[in-house]
C-alpha positions in Angstrom: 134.6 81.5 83.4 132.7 84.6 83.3 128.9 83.7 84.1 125.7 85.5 82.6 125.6 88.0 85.7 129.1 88.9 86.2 129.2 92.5 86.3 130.4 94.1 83.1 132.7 97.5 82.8 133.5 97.6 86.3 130.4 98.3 87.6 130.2 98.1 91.7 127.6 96.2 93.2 125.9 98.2 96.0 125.9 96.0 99.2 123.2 93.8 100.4 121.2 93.2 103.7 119.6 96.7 103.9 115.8 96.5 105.1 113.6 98.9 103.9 110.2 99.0 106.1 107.3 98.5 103.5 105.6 102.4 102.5 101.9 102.9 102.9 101.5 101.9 98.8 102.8 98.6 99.3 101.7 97.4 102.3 98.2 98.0 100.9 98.5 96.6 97.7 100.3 93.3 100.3 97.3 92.9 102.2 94.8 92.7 99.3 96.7 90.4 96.7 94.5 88.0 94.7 95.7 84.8 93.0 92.2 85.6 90.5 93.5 89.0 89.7 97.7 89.4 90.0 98.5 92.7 90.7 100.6 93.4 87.8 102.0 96.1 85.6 103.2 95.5 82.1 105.4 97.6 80.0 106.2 97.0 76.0 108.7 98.6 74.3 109.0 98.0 70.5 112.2 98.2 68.5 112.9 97.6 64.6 116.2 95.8 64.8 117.0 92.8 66.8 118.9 92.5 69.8 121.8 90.1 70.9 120.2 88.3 74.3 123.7 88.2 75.5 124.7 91.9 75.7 121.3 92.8 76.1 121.6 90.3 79.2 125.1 92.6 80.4 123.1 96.0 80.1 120.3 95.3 81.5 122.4 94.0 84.9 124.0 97.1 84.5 120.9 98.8 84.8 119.7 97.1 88.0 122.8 97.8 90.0 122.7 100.9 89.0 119.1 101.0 90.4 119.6 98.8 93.2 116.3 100.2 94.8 114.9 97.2 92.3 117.0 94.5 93.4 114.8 93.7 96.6 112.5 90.6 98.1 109.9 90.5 100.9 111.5 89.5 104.0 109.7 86.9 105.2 108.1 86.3 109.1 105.1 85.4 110.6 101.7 87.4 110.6 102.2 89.0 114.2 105.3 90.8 113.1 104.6 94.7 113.2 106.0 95.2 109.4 106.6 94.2 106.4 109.9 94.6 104.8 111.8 94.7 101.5 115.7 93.3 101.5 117.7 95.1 99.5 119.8 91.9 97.8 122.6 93.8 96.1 122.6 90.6 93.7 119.6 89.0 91.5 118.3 86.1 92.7 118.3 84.9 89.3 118.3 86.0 85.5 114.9 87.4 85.0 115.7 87.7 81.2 113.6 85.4 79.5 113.8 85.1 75.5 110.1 84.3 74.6 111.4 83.2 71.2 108.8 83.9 67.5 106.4 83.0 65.9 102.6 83.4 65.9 101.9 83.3 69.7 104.6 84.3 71.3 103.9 87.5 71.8 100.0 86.9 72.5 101.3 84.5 75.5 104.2 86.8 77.0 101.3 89.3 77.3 99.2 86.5 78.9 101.9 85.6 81.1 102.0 89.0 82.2 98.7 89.7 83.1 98.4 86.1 84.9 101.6 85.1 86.0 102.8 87.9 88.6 107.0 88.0 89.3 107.1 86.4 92.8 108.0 88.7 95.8 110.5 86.5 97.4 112.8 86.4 94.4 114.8 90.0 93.7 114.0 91.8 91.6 110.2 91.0 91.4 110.4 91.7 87.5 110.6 89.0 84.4 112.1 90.8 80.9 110.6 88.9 78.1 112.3 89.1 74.7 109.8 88.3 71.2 111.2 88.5 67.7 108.8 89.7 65.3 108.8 88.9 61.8 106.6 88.4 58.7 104.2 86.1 60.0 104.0 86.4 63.0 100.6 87.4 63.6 101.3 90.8 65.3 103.2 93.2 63.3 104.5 96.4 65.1 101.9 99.0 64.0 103.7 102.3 62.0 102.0 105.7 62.2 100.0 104.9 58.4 98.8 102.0 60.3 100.9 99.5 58.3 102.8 96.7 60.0 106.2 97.9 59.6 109.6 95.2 59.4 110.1 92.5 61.8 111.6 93.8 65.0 112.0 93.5 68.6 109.4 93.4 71.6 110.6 94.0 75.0 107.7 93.0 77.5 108.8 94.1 81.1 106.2 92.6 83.6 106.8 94.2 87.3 104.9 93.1 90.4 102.8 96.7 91.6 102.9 95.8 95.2 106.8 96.7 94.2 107.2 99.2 91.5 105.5 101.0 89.2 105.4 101.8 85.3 107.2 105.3 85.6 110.0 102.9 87.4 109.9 100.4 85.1 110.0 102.8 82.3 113.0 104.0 84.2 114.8 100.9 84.1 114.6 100.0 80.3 115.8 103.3 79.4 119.4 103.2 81.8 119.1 99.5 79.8 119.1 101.3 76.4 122.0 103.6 77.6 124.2 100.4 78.6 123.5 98.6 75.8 123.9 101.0 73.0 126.9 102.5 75.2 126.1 106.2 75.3 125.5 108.9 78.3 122.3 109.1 79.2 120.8 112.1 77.9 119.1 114.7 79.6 115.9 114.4 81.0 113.4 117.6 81.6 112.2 117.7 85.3 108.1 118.0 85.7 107.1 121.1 86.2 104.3 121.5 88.5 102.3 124.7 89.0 102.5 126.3 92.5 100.2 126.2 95.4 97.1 128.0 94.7 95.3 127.8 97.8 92.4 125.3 99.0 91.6 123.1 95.8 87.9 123.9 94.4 85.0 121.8 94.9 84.9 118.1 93.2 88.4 117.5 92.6 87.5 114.6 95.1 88.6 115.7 98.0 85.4 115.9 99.1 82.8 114.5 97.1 79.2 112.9 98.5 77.9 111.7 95.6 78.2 108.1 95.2 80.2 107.2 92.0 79.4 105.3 89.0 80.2 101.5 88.3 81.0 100.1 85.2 77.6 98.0 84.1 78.6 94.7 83.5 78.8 93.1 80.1 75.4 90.7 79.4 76.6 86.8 80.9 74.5 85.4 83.5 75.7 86.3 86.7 77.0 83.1 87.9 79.1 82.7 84.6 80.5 86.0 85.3 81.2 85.3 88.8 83.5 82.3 87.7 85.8 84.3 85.4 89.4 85.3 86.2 92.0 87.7 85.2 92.5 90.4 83.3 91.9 91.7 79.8 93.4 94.0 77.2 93.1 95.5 74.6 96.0 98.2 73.2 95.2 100.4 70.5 97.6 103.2 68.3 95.8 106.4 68.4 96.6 110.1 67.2 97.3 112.3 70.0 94.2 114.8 70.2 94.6 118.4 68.9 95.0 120.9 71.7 93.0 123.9 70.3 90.1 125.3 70.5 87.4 126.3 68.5 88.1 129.5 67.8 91.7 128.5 66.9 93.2 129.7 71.0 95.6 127.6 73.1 93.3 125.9 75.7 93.5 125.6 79.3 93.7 121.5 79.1 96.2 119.3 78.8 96.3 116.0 76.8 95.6 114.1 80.1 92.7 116.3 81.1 91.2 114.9 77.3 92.2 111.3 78.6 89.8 112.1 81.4 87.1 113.7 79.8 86.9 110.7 77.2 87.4 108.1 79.4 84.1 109.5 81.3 82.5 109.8 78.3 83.7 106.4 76.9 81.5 104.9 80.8 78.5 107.5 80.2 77.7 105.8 76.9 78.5 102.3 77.6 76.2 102.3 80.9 73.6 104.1 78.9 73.7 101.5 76.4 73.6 98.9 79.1 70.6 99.9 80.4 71.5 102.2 83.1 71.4 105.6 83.8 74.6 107.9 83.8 76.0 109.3 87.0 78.7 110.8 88.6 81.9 109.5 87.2 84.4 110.1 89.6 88.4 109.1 88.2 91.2 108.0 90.0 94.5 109.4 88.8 98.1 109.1 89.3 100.4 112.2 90.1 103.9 111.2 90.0 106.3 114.6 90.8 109.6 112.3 90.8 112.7 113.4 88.8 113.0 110.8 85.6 116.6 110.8 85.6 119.0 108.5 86.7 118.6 109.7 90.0 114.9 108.9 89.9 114.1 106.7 93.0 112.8 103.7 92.5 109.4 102.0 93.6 105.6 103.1 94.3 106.8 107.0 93.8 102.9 107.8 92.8 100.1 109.7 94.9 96.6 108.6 93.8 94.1 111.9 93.8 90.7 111.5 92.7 89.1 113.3 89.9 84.8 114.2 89.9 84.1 114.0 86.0 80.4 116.0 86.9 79.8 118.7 84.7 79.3 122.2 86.6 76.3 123.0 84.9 73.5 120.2 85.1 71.9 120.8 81.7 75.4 119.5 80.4 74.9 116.2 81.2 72.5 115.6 78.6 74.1 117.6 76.1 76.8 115.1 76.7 75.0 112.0 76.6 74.5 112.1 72.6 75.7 110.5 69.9 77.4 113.6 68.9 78.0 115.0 72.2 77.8 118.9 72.4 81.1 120.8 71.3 80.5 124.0 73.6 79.7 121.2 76.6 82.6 119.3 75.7 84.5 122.2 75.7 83.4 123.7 79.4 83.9 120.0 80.6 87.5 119.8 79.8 88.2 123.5 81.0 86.5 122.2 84.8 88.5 119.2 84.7 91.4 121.3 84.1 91.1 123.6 87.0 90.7 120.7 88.9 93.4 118.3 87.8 95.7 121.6 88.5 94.4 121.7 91.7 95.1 118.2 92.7 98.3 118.1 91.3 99.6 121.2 93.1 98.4 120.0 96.9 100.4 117.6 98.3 99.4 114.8 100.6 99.4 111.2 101.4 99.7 108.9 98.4 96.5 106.9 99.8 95.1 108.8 101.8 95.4 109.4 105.6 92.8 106.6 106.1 95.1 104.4 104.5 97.9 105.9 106.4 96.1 104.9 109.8 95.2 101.4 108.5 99.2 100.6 108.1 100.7 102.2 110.8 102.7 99.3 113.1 100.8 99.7 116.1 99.1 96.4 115.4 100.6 93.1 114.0 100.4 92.9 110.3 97.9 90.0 110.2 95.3 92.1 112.0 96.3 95.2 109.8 95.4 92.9 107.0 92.0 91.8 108.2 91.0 95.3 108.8 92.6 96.5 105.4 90.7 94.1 103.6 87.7 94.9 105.5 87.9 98.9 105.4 88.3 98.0 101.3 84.8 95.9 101.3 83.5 98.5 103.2 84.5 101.2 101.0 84.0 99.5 97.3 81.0 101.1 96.7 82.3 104.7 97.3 85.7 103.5 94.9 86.1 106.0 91.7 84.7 104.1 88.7 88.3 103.7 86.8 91.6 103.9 86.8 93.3 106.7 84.1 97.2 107.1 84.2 99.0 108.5 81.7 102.6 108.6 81.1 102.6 111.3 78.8 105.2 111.8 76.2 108.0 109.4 77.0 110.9 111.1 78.1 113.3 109.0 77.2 114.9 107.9 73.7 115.4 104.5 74.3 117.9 103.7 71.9 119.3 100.3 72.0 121.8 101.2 69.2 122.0 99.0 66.0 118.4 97.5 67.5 117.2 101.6 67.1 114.9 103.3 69.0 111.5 102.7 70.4 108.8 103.4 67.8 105.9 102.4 70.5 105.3 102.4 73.6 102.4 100.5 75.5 102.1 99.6 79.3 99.2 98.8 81.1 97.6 99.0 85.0 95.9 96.6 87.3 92.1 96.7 87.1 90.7 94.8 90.2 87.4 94.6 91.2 85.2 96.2 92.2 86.8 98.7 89.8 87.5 96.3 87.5 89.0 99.2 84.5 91.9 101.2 84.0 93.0 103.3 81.0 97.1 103.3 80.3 98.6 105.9 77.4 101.9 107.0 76.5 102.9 108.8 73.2 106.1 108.4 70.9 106.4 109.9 67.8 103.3 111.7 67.7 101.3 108.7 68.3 99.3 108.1 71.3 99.5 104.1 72.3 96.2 103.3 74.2 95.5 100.0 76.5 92.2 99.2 78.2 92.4 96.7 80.9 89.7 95.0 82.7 88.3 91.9 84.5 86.8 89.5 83.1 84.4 89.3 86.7 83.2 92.4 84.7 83.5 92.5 81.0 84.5 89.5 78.2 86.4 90.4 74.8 83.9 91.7 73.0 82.7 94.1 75.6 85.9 95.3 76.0 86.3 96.2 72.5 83.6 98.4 72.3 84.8 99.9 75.0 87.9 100.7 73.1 85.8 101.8 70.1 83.8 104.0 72.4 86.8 105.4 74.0 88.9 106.4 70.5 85.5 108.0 69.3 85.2 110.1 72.6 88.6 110.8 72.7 88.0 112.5 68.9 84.9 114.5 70.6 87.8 116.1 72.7 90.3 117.4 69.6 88.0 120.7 69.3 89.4 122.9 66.3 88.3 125.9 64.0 87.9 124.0 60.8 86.3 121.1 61.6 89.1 118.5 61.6 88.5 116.2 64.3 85.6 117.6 65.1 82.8 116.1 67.7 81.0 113.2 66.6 83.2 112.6 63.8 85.5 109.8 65.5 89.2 109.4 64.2 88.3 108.1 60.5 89.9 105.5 58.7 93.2 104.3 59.7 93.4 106.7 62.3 93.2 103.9 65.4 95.6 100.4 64.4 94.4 97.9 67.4 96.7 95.3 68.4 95.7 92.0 68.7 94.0 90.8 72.3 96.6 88.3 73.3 95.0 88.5 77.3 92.7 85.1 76.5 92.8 82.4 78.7 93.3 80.2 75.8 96.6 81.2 75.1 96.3 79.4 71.1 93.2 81.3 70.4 92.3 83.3 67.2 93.8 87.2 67.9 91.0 89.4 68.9 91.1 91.9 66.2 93.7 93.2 63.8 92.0 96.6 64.0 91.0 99.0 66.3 86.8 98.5 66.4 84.5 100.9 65.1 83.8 103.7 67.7 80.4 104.3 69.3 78.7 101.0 68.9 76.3 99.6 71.5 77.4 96.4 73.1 74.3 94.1 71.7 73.3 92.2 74.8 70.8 89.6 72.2 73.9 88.7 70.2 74.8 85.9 71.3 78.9 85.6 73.1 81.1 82.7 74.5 81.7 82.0 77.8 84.9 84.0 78.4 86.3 82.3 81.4 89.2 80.0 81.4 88.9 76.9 78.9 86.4 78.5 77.0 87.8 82.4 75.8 87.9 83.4 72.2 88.6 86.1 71.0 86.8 89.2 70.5 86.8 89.1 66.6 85.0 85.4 67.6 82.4 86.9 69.0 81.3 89.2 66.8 82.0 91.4 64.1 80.9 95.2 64.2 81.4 97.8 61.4 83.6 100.7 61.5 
């Protein structure tokens, strides 16, 4: 009798037994894991047909032998061992296809799940597949490019443990799953092309930077009811992907991610203004992944983290920026220093945490002490931490076609946002459309200031789309049906009413008289709950 993991087409399973010493990225993200805030990554893919759970089961084994990197555990030992180390199993553990089933909440609570309940490192692989039907009814419609809910489908929600892998690899994985299970070749995939060494990179990229960055204020709850809340938020919204011209009509020097940067500082700028405090140096931490995404991709934490210093060069900017309908011509010369400098980053190599971090993991101390002195270095260093988190996948690469299910019409995935940080922007585009998630800690921010965040961030996002005629133009924010929210399904209360079946208006303040529920668990609602703010 042919069980659900007996390989299918002949496929050879890679042997097990292999240990693989754990890399800088993971023993750092082992020594600071927090039961309050799982370090996870999510990934949705969403399909319009349906799948059948038992050949999607076949490919998506298929897939993880053929990326056997995936199919690992911790090894465990005791804390004066001089490593940590991943076993490479060969085998899964156990099915981590789960079908999630329909109806109203399923797909709110397999988003929950994934931002609360982490994949366990001692299992291989430390990943959970989630399958939700959609359907009429079901209180989260798959959001088409006119912003209508389109025809019941699929949801594929891939939640990965970071201290393991990462979304490009995750990303990686669904789409070998797509080849196995619609039974093509894999198609070709176009390597990054990254621009060559240009010498020493120029000042504020981060390499250097003194001034002491910016935290995201907190949202208005007493302080000791903030102190008690746990988890993460999010909110994922459908955007258009900004115009890349400029004024005048030219090609411009910045890339989309350069605008994700720019409108993410801007989206902190006015929130902590509106908070009370005064704007400063927004410094941004961003992911530079210069992997090949074919099959041949390897597998893991492949990333290097460089840090980005969203300071204006010319001071008198800064308040040009600051207003409701921030300056075009400042806009502009923002993005064109952000993109010298984000070409600079991205063109020097080094270590993918630095060579502090480096040091810190190095086995010439048992790992027990190595983790006291991790933890340590990062209480030491939390108030020099960038303010958020920005990584962008760009336009997905693959086609992700699961055959009769069809192809991916959206893409969403999102990135841990620990404290003291406590934010980090995610996008990915298909089809022309930019999908958007903003995830933060409740320690930091409830529902309802993390919608205004997301309203903040699609109208500075629009400030960034700069053209000739005055479409998109600054101040303007995307219109009407330009931004379809999906709905917050991050609550603690995993029955509660959806957040919002909208993206919110852009540029509101964050009231801190009106009145809001205490977010933390046994007591969340839902954004839409707290209050209600016009477009």
């Amino acid at each position: 009798m042919t069980g659900p993991w007996t390989p299918a087409g002949g496929t050879d399973t890679p042997p097990g037994g292999v240990r693989i010493p754990f890399p800088t990225v993971d023993e750092v993200s082992r020594h600071c894991l927090s039961d309050d805030e799982p370090e996870s990554v999510h990934i949705e893919v969403h399909l319009p047909g349906r799948l059948d759970p038992a050949r999607l089961r076949a490919a998506f084994r298929r897939a993880l032998l053929t990326h056997s990197r995936v199919l690992v555990r911790e090894v465990p030992g005791r804390r004066h061992r001089r490593s940590f180390a991943w076993e490479l199993t060969g085998e899964p553990d156990s099915d981590p296809v789960v079908l999630a089933g329909r109806g109203p909440d399923a797909l709110a609570a397999a988003r929950a799940r994934a931002l609360s309940a982490c994949p366990p490192l001692t299992l291989s692989p430390p990943l959970r597949l989630e399958v939700v039907e959609m359907g009429e009814g079901t209180g989260a419609p798959e959001p088409s490019a006119a912003g209508e809910a389109s025809r019941p489908g699929t949801v594929l929600l891939l939640t990965m443990h970071h201290t393991a892998l990462d979304a490009p690899s995750g990303l990686r994985l669904l789409a070998t799953t797509a080849d196995q299970y619609g039974g093509v070749d894999p198609a070709p995939v176009t390597r990054r092309v990254r621009p060559g060494r240009p010498g020493p990179a120029p000042s504020g990229t981060g390499r250097a930077v003194r001034t002491r960055p910016v935290r995201v204020a907190p949202d208005s709850r007493p302080e000791p009811v903030r102190a008690r809340a746990v988890g993460n938020g999010m909110l994922q919204t459908d955007l258009p992907v900004p115009r890349r011209v400029t004024r005048d009509g030219g090609h411009p020097p910045w890339t989309v991610n350069d605008q994700l940067l720019v409108a993410t500082s801007l989206m902190v700028t006015r929130w902590n203004v509106s908070q009370g405090r005064r704007a400063g140096a927004v410094r941004i931490t961003m992911p530079v992944d210069d992997r090949p995404r074919g099959t041949e991709m390897p597998m893991g934490n492949g990333t290097r983290l460089v840090e980005v210093a969203m300071t204006p060069e010319d001071p008198h900017d800064a308040d040009l920026l600051l207003g409701e309908r921030p300056d075009p011509a400042a806009v502009a010369r923002l993005l064109r220093t952000t993109a010298r400098r984000t070409h600079a980053l991205k063109s020097v190599q080094g270590a993918p945490l630095g060579a502090g971090a480096s040091l810190l993991t190095a086995p010439l101390l048992p790992v027990g002490i190595r983790g006291v002195l991790t933890r340590g270095a990062r209480r030491v260093a939390a108030p020099w931490m960038s303010t958020a988190l920005v990584t962008n996948i760009g336009r997905v690469p693959y086609t992700l076609d699961f055959g009769d299910a069809g192809r991916a019409t959206a893409v969403w995935f999102s990135a841990p946002a620990r404290m003291p940080r406590g934010l980090s922007v995610a996008a990915a585009s298909t089809g022309g459309r930019l999908h958007v998630t903003l995830r933060w800690s409740r320690a930091l921010l409830d529902d309802a200031a993390g919608a205004d965040l997301m309203g903040l961030f699609a109208a500075s996002l629009s400030t960034t789309s700069l053209t000739s005629a005055g479409a998109n133009a600054p101040g303007t924010g995307p219109g009407p049906g330009a931004a379809t929210g999906e709905t917050d399904a991050t609550a603690a209360d995993a029955g509660a009413t959806p957040a919002r079946d909208h993206a919110p208006g852009p540029g509101g303040p964050y009231h801190r008289d009106t009145r809001h529920p205490d977010p933390t668990p046994g007591g969340a609602r839902s954004a839409q709950d707290h209050h209600q703010r016009p477009s």
